[in-house]
KOLTOR-341804 format. One record per residue (C-alpha): x, y, z. Coordinates in nm, 2 decimals, m for minus. Example, Ala and Ser with C-alpha at 12.3 -4.5 7.8 and 13.67 -1.06 7.14 Angstrom:
// residues 2
+--------+--------+--------+
:      x :      y :      z :
+--------+--------+--------+
:   1.23 :  m0.45 :   0.78 :
:   1.37 :  m0.11 :   0.71 :
+--------+--------+--------+
This chain:
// residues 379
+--------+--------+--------+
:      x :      y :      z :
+--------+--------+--------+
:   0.00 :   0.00 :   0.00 :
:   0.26 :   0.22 :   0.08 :
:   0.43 :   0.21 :  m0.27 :
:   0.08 :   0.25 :  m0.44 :
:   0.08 :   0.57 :  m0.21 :
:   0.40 :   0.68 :  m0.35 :
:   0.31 :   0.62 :  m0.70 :
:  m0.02 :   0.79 :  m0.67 :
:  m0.04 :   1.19 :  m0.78 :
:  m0.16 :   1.31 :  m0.46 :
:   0.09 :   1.61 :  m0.40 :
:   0.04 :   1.96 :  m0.50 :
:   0.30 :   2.07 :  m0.79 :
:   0.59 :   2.20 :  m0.64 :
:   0.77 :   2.59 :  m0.73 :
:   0.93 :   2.38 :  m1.00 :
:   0.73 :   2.19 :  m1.13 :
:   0.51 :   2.51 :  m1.24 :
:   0.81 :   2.64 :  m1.34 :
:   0.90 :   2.38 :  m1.53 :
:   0.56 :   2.38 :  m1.72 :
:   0.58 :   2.73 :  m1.76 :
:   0.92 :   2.67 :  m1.97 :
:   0.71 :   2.39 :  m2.19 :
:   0.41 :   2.61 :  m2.26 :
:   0.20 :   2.46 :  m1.99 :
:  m0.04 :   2.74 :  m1.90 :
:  m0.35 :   2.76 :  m1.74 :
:  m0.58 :   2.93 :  m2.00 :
:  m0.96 :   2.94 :  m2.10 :
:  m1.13 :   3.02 :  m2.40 :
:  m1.42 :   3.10 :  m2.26 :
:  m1.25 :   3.37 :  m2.06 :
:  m1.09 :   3.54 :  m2.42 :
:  m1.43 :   3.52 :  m2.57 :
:  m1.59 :   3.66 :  m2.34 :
:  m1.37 :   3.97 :  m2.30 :
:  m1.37 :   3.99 :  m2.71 :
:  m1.73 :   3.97 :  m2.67 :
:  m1.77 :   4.20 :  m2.40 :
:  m1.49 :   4.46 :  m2.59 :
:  m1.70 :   4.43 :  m2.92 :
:  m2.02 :   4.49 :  m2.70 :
:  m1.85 :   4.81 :  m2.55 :
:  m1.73 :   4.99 :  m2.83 :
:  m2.08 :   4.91 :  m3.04 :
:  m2.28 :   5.05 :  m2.75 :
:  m2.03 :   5.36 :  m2.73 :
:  m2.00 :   5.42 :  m3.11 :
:  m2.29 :   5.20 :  m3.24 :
:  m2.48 :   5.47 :  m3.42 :
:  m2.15 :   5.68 :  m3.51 :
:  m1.98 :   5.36 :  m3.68 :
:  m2.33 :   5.27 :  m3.88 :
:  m2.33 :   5.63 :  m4.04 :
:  m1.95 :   5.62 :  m4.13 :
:  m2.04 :   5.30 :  m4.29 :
:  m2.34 :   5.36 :  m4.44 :
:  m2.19 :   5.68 :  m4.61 :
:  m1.87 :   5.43 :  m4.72 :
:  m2.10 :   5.24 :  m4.87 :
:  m2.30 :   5.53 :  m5.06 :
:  m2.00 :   5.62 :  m5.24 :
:  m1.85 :   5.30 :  m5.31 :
:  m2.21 :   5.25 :  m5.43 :
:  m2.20 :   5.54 :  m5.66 :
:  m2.12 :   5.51 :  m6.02 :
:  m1.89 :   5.75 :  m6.16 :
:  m1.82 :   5.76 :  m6.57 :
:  m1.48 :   5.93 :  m6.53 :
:  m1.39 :   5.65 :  m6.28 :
:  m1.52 :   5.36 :  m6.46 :
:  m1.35 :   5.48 :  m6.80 :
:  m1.02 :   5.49 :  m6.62 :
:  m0.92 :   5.15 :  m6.43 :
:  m0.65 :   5.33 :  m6.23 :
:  m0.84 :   5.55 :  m6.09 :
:  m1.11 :   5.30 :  m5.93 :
:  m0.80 :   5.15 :  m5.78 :
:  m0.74 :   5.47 :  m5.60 :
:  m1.10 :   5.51 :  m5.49 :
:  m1.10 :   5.14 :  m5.36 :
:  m0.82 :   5.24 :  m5.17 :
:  m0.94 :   5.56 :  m5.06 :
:  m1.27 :   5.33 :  m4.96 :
:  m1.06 :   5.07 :  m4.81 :
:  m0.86 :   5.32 :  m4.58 :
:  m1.22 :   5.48 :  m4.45 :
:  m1.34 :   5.13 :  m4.35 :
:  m1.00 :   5.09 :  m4.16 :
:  m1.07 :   5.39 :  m4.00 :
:  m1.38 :   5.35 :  m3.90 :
:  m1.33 :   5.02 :  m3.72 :
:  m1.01 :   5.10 :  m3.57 :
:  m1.14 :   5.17 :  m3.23 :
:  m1.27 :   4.82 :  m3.26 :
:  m1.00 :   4.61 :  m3.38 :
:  m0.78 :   4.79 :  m3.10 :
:  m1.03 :   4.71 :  m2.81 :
:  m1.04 :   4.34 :  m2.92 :
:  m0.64 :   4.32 :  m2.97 :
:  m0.62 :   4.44 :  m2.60 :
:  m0.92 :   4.23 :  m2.50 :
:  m0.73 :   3.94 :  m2.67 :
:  m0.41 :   4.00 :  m2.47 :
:  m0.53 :   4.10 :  m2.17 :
:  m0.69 :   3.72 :  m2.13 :
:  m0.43 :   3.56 :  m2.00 :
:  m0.29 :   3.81 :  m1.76 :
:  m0.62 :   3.75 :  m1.55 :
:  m0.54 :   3.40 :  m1.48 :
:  m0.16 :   3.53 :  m1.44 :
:  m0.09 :   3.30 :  m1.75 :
:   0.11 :   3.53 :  m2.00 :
:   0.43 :   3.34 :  m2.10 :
:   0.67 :   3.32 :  m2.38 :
:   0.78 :   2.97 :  m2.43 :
:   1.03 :   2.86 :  m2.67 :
:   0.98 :   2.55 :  m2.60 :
:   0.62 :   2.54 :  m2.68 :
:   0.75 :   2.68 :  m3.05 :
:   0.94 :   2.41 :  m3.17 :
:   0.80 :   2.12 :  m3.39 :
:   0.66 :   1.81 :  m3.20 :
:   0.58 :   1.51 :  m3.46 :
:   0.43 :   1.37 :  m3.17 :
:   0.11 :   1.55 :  m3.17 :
:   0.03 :   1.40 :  m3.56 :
:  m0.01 :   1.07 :  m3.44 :
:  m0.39 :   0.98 :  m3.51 :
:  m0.36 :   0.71 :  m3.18 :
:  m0.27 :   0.98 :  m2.92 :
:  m0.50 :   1.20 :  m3.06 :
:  m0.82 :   0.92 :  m3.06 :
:  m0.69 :   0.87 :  m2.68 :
:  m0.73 :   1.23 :  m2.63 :
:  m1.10 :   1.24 :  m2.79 :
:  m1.19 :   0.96 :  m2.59 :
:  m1.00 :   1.05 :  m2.25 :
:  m1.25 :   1.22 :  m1.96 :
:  m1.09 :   1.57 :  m2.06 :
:  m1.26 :   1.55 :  m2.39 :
:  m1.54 :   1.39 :  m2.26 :
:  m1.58 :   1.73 :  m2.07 :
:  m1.48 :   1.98 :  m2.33 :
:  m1.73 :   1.79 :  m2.57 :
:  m2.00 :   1.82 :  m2.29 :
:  m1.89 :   2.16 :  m2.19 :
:  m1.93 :   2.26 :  m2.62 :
:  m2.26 :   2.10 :  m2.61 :
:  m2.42 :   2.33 :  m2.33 :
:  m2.23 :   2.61 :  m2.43 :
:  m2.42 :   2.60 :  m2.75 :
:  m2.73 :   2.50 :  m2.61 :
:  m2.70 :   2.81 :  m2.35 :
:  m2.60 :   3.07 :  m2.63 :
:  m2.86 :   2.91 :  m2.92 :
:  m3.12 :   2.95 :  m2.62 :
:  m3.05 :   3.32 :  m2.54 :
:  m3.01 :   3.41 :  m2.98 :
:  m3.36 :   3.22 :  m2.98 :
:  m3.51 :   3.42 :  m2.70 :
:  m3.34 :   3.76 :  m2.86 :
:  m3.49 :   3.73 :  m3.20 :
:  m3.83 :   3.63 :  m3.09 :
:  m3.87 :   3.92 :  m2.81 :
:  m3.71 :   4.16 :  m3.06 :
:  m3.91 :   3.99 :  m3.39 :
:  m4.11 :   4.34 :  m3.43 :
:  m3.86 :   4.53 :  m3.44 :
:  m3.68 :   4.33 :  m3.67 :
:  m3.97 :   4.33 :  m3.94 :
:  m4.03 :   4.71 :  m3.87 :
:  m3.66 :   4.79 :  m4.01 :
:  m3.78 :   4.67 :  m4.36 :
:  m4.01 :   4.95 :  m4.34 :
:  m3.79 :   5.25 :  m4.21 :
:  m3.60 :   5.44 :  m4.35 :
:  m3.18 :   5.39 :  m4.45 :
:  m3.12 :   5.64 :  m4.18 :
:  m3.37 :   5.47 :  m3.92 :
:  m3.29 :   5.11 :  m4.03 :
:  m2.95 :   5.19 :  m3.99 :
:  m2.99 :   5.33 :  m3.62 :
:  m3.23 :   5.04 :  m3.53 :
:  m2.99 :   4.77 :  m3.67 :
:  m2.72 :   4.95 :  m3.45 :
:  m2.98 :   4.93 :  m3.15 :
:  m3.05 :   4.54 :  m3.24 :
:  m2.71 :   4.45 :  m3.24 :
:  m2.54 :   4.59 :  m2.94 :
:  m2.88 :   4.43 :  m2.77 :
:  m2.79 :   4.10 :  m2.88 :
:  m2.45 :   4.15 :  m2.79 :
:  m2.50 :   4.25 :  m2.43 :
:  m2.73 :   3.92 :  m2.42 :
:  m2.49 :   3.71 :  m2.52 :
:  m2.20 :   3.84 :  m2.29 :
:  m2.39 :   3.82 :  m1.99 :
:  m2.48 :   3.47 :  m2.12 :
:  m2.11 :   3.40 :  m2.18 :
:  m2.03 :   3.57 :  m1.81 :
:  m2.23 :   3.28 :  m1.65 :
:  m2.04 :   3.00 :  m1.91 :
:  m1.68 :   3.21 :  m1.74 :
:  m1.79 :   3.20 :  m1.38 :
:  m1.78 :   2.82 :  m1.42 :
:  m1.49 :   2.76 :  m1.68 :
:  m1.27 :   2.94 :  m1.52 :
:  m1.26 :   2.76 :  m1.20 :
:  m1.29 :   2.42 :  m1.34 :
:  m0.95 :   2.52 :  m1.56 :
:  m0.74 :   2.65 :  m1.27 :
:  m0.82 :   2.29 :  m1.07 :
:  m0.80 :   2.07 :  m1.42 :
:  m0.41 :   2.27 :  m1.43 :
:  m0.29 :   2.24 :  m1.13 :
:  m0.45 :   1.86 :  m1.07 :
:  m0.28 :   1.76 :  m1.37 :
:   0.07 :   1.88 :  m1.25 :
:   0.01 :   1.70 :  m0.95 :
:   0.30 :   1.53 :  m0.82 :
:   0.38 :   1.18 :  m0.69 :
:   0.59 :   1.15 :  m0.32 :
:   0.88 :   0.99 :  m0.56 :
:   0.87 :   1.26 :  m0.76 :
:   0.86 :   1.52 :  m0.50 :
:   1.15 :   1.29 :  m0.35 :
:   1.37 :   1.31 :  m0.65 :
:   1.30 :   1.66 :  m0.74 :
:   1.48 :   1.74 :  m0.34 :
:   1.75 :   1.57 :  m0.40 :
:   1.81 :   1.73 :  m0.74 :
:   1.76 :   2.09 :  m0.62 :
:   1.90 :   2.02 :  m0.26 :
:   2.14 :   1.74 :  m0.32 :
:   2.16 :   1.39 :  m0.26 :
:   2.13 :   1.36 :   0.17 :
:   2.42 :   1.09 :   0.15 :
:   2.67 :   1.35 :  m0.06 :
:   2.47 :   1.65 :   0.19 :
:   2.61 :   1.45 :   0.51 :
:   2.95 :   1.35 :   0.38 :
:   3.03 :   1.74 :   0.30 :
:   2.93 :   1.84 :   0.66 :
:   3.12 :   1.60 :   0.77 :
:   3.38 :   1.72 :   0.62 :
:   3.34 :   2.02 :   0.68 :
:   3.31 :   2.00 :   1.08 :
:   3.65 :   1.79 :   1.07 :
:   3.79 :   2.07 :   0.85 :
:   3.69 :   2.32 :   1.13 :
:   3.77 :   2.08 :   1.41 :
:   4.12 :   2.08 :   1.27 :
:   4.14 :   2.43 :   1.19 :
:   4.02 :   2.47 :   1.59 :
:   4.29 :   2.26 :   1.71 :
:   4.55 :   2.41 :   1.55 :
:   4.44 :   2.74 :   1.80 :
:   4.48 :   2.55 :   2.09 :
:   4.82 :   2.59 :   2.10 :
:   4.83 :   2.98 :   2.09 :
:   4.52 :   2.98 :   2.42 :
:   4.65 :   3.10 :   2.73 :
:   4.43 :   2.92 :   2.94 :
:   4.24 :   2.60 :   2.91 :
:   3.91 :   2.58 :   3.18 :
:   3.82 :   2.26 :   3.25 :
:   3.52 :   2.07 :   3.38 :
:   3.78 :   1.83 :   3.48 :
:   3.73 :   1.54 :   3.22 :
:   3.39 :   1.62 :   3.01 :
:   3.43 :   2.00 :   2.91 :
:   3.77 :   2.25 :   2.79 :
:   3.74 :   2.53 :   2.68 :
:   4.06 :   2.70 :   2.57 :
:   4.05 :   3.11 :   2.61 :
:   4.28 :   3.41 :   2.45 :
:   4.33 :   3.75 :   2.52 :
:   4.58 :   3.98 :   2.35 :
:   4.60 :   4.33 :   2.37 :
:   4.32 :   4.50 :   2.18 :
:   4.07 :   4.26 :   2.22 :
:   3.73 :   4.38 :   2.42 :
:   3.70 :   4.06 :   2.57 :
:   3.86 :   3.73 :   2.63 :
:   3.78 :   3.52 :   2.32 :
:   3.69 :   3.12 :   2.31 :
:   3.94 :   3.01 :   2.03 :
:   3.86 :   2.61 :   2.14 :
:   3.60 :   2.44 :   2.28 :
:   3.48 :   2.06 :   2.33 :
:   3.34 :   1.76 :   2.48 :
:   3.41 :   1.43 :   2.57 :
:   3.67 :   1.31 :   2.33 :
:   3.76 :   1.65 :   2.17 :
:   3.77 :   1.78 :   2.48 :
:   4.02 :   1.51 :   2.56 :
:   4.21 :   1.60 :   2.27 :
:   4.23 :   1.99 :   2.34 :
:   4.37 :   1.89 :   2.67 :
:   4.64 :   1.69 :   2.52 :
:   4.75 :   1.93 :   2.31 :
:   4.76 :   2.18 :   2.54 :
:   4.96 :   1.96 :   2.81 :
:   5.22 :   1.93 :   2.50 :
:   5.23 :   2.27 :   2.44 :
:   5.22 :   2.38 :   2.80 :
:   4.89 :   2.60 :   2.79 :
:   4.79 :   2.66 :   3.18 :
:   4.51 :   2.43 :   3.27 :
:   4.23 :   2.53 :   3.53 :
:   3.97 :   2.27 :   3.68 :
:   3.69 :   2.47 :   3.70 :
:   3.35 :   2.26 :   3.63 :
:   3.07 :   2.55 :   3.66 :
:   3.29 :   2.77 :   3.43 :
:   3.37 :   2.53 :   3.18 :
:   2.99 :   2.45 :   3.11 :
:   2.88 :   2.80 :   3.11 :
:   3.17 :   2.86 :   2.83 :
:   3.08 :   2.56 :   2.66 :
:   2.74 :   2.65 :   2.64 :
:   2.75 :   2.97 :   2.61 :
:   3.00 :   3.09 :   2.35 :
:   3.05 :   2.98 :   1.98 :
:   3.44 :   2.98 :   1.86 :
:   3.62 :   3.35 :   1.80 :
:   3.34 :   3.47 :   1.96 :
:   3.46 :   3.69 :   2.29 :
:   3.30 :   3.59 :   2.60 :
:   2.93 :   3.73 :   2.71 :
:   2.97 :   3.96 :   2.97 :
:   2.80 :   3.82 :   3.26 :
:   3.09 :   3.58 :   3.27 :
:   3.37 :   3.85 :   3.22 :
:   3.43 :   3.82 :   3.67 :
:   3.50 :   3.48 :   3.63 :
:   3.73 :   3.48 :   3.33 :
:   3.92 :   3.77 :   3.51 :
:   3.96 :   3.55 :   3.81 :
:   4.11 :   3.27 :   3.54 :
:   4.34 :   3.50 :   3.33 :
:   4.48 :   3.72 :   3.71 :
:   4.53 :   3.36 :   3.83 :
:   4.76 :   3.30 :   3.45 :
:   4.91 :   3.59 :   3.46 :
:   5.01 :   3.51 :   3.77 :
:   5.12 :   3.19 :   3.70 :
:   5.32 :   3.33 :   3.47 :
:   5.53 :   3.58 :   3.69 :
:   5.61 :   3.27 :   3.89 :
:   5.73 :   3.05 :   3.60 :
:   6.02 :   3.41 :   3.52 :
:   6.11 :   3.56 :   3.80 :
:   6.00 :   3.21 :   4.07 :
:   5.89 :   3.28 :   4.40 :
:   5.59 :   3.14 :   4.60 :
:   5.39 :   2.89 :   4.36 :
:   5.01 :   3.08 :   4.28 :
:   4.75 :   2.91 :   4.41 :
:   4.43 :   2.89 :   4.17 :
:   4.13 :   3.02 :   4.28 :
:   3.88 :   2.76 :   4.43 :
:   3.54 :   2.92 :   4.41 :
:   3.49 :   3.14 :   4.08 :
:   3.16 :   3.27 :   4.09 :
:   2.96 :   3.20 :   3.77 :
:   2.54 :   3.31 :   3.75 :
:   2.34 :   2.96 :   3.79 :
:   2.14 :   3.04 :   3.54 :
:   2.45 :   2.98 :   3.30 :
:   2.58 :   2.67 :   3.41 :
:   2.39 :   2.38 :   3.22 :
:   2.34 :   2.07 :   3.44 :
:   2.66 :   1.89 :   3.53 :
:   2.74 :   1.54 :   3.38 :
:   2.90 :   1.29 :   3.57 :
:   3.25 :   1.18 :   3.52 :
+--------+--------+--------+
């Protein structure tokens, strides 16, 4: 069961994956959505320049309608007024073709689809083979595009049915009126029955749009393997991942030995905790330039014995360092009393060691805050 699980697309598409798809042309897009903002750009500029744009036309019409001997003697010059007619027509529907070019373009930015794929460009002689494309007629998506076409058609046929029957006087009347008046009622009848159909075609969006945005994203659904593979690609393989740190903290390990010998003092806890400490001249603070724990704090203590760095038991100290500081990082003030009794006790240690006299003794109670000393470990 648990494989079946892992092989199942039950995971949401990862930042990738969309990006990926994204790459390939893989949008989510719906062509009811364009339609319907085509539709609804047409229905806007007809309602805004419906009666302006039927003059303009009706007058191209009159002269392209009018016969002229001097132009239909000389060939060349109907050329010219075809043109002339031509570039009046262009004209006049400019406002038009413009508000459906943006309606057009401005489809896909609503569903935050606009992409330029390369990919998606070149040539793929898969998509001629007659077998994958009966498998995609006959697949559930087709089965629901095919429904979806069938009540879309019923829905629109229904509402062009119920437009020309409530508006079938008027419709007759315009045989009877005038050019002017037919014209102006024409205008009226159309932007009617385009405002019918794009509210139609609203209700059609209101539904597409959703069921496109769930079809997308459930078909770049993702299986646990997948999701699997895709981490260790982008993050690494966790086997490589764990070699490298450990690599890396033997690096630093060795890097943090090789202080020790330069410490002046090494605080002990005796056996479980060092902590080897430095302070030069310039420094703000005394600075932790070693620090361990049960074998490496075995091993800072060896080195140090062979390089003669001063060692101090102090347990409560020790842990508080330990705890409490992160390498060639100076230590926190609350503990700066207790360090000074550890570094007057070295220097002192080290006046005896030039000039002799009566051995120092080390300090026996160093004060450290409790709330700094984790809880001791035995040994």
């Amino acid at each position: 069961m648990a494989e079946e699980s892992d092989l199942e697309r039950t995971e949401p598409a990862s930042s990738r994956r969309l990006e990926q798809a994204r790459e390939e042309g893989q949008v989510p897009h719906s062509r009811e959505l364009g339609a319907f903002l085509v539709m609804s750009a047409a229905a806007g500029v007809f309602w805004a320049m419906g009666p302006w744009l039927m003059q303009r036309m009706a007058g191209i019409v009159r002269r392209g309608l009018t016969i002229d001997l001097p132009l239909a003697q000389e060939p060349q010059l109907m050329m010219v007024r075809f043109a002339d007619l031509s570039f009046d027509a262009l004209q006049a529907f400019f406002p038009l073709l413009l508000a459906l070019v943006v309606a057009a373009l401005l489809s896909p930015f609503l569903l935050g689809s606009w992409n330029f794929a390369p990919k998606a460009m070149m040539p793929d002689l898969s998509r001629l083979d007659p077998l994958k494309g009966l498998a995609r007629l006959v697949s559930w998506s087709g089965l629901v595009e095919m429904l979806k076409a069938i009540a879309k058609a019923a829905l629109l046929g229904g509402v062009a049915a119920w437009v020309i029957w409530s508006e079938r006087y008027d419709i007759f009347a315009i045989f009877a009126q005038s050019l002017d008046m037919g014209l102006a009622s024409a205008g009226r009848l159309v932007s009617f029955s385009f405002f019918a159909v794009v509210a139609t075609m609203l209700l059609i969006v209101a539904v597409d749009v959703p069921f496109q945005l769930w079809h997308y994203h459930d078909k770049l659904k993702m299986t646990r393997e997948e999701l699997k593979q895709e981490g260790k690609e982008t993050e690494g393989n966790p086997e490589v991942k764990a070699r490298i740190r450990a690599m890396q903290r033997e690096a630093a390990r060795r890097r943090m030995m090789g202080a020790v010998p330069t410490a002046d003092v090494i605080v002990t806890n005796p056996t479980h905790f060092a902590v080897a400490l430095t302070y030069k001249s310039g420094m703000g603070a005394p600075k932790v330039v070693a620090k361990g724990r049960g074998d490496i704090a075995l091993k800072i203590r060896e080195i140090g014995a062979e390089h003669g760095v001063p060692m101090l038991e102090a347990p409560p100290l020790a842990r508080a360092l330990y705890k409490h500081t992160d390498l060639d990082q100076e230590v926190p003030a609350t503990l700066y009393a207790a360090v000074a009794e550890v570094l007057a006790y070295v220097y002192q240690l080290s006046n005896w060691r030039q000039v002799g006299g009566n051995y120092p003794q080390p300090p026996r109670e160093i004060s450290v805050p409790a709330e700094l000393v984790p809880e001791a470990v035995n040994g």
